[in-house]
C-alpha positions as CSV (number, residue, x, y, z in Angstrom):
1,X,71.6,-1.3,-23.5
2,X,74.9,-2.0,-21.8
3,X,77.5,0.6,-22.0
4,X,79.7,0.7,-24.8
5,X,78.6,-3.2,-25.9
6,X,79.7,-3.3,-29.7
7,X,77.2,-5.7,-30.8
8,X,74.4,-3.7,-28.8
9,X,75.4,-0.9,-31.0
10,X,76.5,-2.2,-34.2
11,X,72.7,-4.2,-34.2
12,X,70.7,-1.5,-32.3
13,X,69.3,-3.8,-29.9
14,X,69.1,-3.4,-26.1
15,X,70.7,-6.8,-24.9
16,X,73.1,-8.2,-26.6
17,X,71.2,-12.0,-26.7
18,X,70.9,-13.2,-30.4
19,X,68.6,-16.4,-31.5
20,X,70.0,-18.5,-34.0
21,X,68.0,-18.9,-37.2
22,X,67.4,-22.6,-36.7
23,X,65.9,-24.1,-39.9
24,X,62.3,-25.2,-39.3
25,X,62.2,-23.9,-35.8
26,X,62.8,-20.0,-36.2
27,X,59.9,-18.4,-38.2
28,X,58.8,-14.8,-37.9
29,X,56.6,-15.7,-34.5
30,X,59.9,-16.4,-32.6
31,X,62.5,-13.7,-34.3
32,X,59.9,-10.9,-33.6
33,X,59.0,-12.3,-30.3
34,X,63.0,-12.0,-29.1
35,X,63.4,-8.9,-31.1
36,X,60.5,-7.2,-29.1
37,X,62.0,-8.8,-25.8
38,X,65.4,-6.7,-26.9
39,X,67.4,-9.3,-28.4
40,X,67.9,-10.1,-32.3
41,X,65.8,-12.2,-33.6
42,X,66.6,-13.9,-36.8
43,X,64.9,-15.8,-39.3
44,X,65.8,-19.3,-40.2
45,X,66.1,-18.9,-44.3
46,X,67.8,-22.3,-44.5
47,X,64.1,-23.8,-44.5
48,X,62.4,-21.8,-46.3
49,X,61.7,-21.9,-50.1
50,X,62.2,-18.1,-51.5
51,X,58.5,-17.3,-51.2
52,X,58.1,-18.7,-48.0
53,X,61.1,-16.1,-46.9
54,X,59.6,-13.2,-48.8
55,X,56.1,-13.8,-46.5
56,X,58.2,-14.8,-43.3
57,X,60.3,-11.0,-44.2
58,X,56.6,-9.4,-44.3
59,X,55.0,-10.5,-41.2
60,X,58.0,-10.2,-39.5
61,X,58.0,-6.4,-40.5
62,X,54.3,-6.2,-39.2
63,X,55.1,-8.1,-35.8
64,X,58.2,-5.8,-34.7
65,X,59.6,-2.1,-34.7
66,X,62.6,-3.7,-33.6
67,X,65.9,-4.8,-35.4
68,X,65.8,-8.7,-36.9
69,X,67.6,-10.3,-39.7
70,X,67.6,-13.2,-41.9
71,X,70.6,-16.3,-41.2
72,X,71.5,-17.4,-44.7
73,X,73.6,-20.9,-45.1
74,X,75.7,-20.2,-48.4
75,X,75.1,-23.7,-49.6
76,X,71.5,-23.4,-49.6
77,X,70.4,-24.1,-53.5
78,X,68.6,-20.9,-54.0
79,X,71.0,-18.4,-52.5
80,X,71.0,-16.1,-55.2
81,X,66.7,-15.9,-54.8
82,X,67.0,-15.5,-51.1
83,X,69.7,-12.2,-51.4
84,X,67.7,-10.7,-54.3
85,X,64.5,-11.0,-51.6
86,X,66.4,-9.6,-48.7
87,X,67.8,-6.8,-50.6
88,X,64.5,-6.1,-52.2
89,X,62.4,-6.3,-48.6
90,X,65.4,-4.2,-46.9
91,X,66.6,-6.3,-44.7
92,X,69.2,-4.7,-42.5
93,X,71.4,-8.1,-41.2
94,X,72.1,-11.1,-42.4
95,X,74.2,-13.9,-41.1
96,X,75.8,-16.3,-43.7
97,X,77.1,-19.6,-42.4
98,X,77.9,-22.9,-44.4
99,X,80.3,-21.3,-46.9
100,X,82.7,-19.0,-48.0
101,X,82.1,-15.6,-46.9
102,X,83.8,-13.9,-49.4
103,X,81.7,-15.1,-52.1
104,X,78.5,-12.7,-50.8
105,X,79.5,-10.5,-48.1
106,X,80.9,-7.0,-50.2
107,X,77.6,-7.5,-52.3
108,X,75.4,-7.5,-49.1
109,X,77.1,-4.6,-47.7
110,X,76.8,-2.8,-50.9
111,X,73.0,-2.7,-50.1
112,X,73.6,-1.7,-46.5
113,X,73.2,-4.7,-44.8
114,X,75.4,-5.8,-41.9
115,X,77.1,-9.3,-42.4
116,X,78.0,-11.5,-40.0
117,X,79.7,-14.9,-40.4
118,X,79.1,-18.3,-38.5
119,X,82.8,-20.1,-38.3
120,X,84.0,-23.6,-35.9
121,X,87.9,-22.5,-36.1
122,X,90.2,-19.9,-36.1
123,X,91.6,-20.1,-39.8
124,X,87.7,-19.3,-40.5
125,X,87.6,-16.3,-38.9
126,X,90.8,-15.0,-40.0
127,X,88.5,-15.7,-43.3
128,X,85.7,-13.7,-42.5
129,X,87.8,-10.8,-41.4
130,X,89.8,-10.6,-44.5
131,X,86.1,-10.8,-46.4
132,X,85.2,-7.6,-44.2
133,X,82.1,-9.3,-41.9
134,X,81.3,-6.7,-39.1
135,X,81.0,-9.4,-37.2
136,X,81.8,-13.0,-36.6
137,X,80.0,-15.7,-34.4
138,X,82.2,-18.5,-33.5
139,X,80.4,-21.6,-32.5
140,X,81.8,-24.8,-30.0
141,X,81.2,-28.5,-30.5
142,X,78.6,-28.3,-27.7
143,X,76.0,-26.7,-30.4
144,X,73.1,-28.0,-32.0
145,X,72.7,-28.0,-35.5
146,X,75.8,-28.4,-38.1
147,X,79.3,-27.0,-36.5
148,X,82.8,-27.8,-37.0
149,X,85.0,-31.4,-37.5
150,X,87.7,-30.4,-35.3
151,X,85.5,-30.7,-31.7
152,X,86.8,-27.4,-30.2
153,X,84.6,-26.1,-27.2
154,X,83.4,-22.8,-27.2
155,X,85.8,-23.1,-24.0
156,X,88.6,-22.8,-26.1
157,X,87.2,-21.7,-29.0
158,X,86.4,-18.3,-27.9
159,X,89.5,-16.7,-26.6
160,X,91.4,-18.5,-29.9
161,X,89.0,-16.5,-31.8
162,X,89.6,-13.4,-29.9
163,X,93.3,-13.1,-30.4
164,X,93.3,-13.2,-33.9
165,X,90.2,-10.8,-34.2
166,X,89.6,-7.2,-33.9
167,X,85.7,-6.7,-34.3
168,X,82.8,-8.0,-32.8
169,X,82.6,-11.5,-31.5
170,X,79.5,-13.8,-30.4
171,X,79.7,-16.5,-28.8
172,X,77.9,-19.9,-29.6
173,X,77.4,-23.3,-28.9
174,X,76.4,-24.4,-24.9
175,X,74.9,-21.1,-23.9
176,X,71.5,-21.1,-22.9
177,X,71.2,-19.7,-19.6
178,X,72.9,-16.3,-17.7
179,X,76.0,-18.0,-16.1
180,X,77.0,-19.6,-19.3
181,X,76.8,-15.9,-21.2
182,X,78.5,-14.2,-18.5
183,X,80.9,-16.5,-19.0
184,X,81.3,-16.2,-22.8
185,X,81.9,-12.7,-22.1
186,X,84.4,-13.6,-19.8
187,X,86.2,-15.6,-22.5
188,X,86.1,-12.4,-25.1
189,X,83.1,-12.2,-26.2
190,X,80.6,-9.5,-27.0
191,X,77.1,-10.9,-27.4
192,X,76.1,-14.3,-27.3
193,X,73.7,-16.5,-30.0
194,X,71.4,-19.3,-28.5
195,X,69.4,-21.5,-30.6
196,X,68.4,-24.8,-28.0
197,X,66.9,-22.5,-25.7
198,X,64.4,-20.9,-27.8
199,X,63.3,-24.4,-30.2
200,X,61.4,-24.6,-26.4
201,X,59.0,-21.7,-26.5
202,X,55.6,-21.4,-28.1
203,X,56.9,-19.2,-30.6
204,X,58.8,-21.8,-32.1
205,X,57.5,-23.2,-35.6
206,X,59.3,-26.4,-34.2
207,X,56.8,-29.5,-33.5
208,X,55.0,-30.1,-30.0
209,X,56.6,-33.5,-30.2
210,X,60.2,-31.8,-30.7
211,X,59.6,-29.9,-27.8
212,X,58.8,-32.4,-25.2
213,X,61.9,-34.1,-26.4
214,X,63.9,-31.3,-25.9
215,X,62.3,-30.5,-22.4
216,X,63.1,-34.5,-21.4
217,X,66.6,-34.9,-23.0
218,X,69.6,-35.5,-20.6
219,X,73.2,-35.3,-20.5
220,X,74.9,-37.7,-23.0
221,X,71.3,-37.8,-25.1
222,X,72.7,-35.9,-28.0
223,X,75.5,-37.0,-30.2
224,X,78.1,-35.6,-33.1
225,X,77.5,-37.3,-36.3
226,X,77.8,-37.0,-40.1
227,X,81.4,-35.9,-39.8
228,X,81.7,-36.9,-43.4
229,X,79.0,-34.9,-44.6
230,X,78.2,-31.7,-42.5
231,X,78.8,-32.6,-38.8
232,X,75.1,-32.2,-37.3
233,X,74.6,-32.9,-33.2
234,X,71.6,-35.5,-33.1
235,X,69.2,-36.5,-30.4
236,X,69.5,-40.1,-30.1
237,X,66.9,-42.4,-31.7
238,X,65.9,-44.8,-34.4
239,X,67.2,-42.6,-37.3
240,X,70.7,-41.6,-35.1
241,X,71.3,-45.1,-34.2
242,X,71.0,-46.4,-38.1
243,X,73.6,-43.2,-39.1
244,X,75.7,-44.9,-36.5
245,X,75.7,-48.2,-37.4
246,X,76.4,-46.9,-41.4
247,X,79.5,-45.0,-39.8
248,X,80.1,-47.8,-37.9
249,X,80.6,-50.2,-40.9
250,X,82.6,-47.9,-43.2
251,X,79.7,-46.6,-45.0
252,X,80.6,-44.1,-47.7
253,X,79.5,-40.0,-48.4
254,X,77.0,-41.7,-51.0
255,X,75.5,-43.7,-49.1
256,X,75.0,-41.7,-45.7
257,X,73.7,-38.9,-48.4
258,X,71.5,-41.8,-49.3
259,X,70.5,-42.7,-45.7
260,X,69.9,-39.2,-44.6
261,X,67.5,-38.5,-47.8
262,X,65.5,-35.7,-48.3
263,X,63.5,-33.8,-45.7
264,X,65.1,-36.0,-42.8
265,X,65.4,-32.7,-40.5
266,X,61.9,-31.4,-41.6
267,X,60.5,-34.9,-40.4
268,X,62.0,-34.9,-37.3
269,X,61.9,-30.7,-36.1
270,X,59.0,-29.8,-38.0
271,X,56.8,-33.1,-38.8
272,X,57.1,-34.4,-35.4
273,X,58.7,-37.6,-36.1
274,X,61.0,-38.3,-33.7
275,X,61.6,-42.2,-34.7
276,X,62.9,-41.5,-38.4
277,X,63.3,-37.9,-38.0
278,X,66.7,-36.2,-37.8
279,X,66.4,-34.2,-34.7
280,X,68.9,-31.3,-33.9
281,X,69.5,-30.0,-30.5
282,X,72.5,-28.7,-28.5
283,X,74.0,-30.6,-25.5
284,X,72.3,-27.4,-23.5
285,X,69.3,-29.4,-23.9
286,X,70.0,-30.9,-20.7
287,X,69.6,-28.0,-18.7
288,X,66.0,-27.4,-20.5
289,X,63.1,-28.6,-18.8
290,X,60.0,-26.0,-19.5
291,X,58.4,-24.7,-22.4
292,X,58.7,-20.8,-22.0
293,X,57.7,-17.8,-23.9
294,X,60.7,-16.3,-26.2
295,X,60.1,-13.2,-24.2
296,X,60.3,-14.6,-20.7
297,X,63.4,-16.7,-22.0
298,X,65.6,-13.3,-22.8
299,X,64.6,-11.6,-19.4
300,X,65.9,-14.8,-17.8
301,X,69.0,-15.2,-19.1
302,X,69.6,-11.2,-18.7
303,X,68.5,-10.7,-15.8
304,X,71.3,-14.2,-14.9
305,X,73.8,-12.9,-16.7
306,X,73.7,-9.7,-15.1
307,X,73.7,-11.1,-11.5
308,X,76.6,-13.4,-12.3
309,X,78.6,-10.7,-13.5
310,X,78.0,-8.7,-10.0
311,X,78.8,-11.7,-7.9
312,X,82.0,-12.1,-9.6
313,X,82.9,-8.4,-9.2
314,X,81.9,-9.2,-5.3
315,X,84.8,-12.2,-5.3
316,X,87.1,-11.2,-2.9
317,X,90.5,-12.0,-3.8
């Protein structure tokens, strides 16, 4: 555990590495796995009908000693199932994300549970902090998955953040490998949370077909899209390139709701269907060209981050 790291302490974990809850890719097999390695693993509720959660909870419990905990999108239809079966399984940390943290966050830790809040801009976390998370992740336009309108880079993102803040930050969004955290924490931050880099381990309940995607995807392969929906970053293919056109055209919210349909992501991540699919990836995928183990992933970017941080104490100035 590094010395005095408030998010090594506040979670009770040995490095402070956190994997996103990824919907369809982050099932109990990868949280435990990065738990085990001595991150924080997290499980990916926004998938997950409120059984499937209660199950994923359990075997999670049987596969790790270690601390884990359950990300919960707010605008997920059955929200109020899923906190009724996090409470009642005793899960220790959630993190909310897609809504208002207000709305859930003094009930949560009325049961004990730690709360931490996923935000793209500052004015968010000013929001979170005056909800009373003990901890907020603040995610750049580089990420995969849904993240903010306004295109800030965890670049700038993170020390904004920082100066309005006085609890524990994570970084997010283009961080997948040692250098990159070393230079989150550089920027302010006190842990950081990767997704891209763990959809690419055998752990993940992500497709084969997803994977070799991922592993073969280059700089400028991913794109921003949906911006009048839920801004989601998109591998490019048949299903990107008709969202495009639609935006293209002046297409309205109804009918890029109607494009994207139901079980577009679950098609793409999970089915394997990476024509029609939606698949979501962050641009870090360019820097990903192996499938690894979860456990040999954390060591990796530790054991980086930490000999970054030497050389740079070596600079001579």
């Amino acid at each position: 555990m590094l010395k005095h790291n408030r998010i090594c302490e506040l979670f009770k974990i040995e490095k402070p590495i956190i994997q996103a809850g990824m919907i369809w890719c982050s099932g109990w097999e990868l949280a435990s796995a990065v738990s085990n390695a001595g991150g924080l693993g997290l499980l990916g509720s926004g998938s997950m009908y409120p059984e499937i959660l209660r199950e994923q909870i359990r075997k999670c419990k049987n596969a790790t000693t270690k601390p884990f905990g359950v990300n919960l999108p707010l605008l997920y239809p059955n929200i109020n199932e899923h906190i009724s079966i996090i409470i009642e399984e005793g899960v220790k940390i959630v993190f909310t994300s897609a809504g208002n943290p207000k709305t859930y966050t003094a009930l949560l830790k009325e049961k004990g549970i730690t709360v931490v809040h996923v935000v793209s801009a500052v004015k968010f976390a000013k929001k979170c902090v005056e909800a009373g998370v003990d901890a907020i992740v603040a995610e750049g336009f580089e990420a995969g998955g849904h993240n903010g309108r306004e295109e800030t880079t965890t670049m700038v993102l993170i020390p904004e953040v920082k100066k309005h803040i006085n609890i524990p930050l994570i970084a997010a969004g283009g961080i997948g490998f040692g250098n990159q955290m070393a230079a989150a924490f550089c920027l302010g931050a006190d842990a950081v949370q990767i997704g891209s880099r763990f959809v690419a381990t055998p752990e993940s309940s992500a497709h084969q077909n997803f994977k070799n995607t991922i592993i073969n995807t280059n700089e400028g392969d991913t794109q921003l899209v949906l911006k009048q929906l839920t801004p989601v970053r998109l591998i490019k293919n048949k299903f990107y390139n008709e969202v495009v056109n639609a935006e293209n055209n002046g297409a309205t919210k109804e009918q890029l709701t109607e494009l994207l349909g139901r079980g577009r992501a679950k098609k793409g991540m999970f089915e394997g269907d990476l024509n029609d699919g939606e698949l979501e990836i962050g641009q870090v995928s360019a820097g990903i060209n192996s499938i690894k183990p979860a456990a040999q992933i954390v060591d990796e970017i530790y054991t980086e981050f930490l000999e970054t941080i030497k050389q740079l104490s070596n600079i001579n100035l």
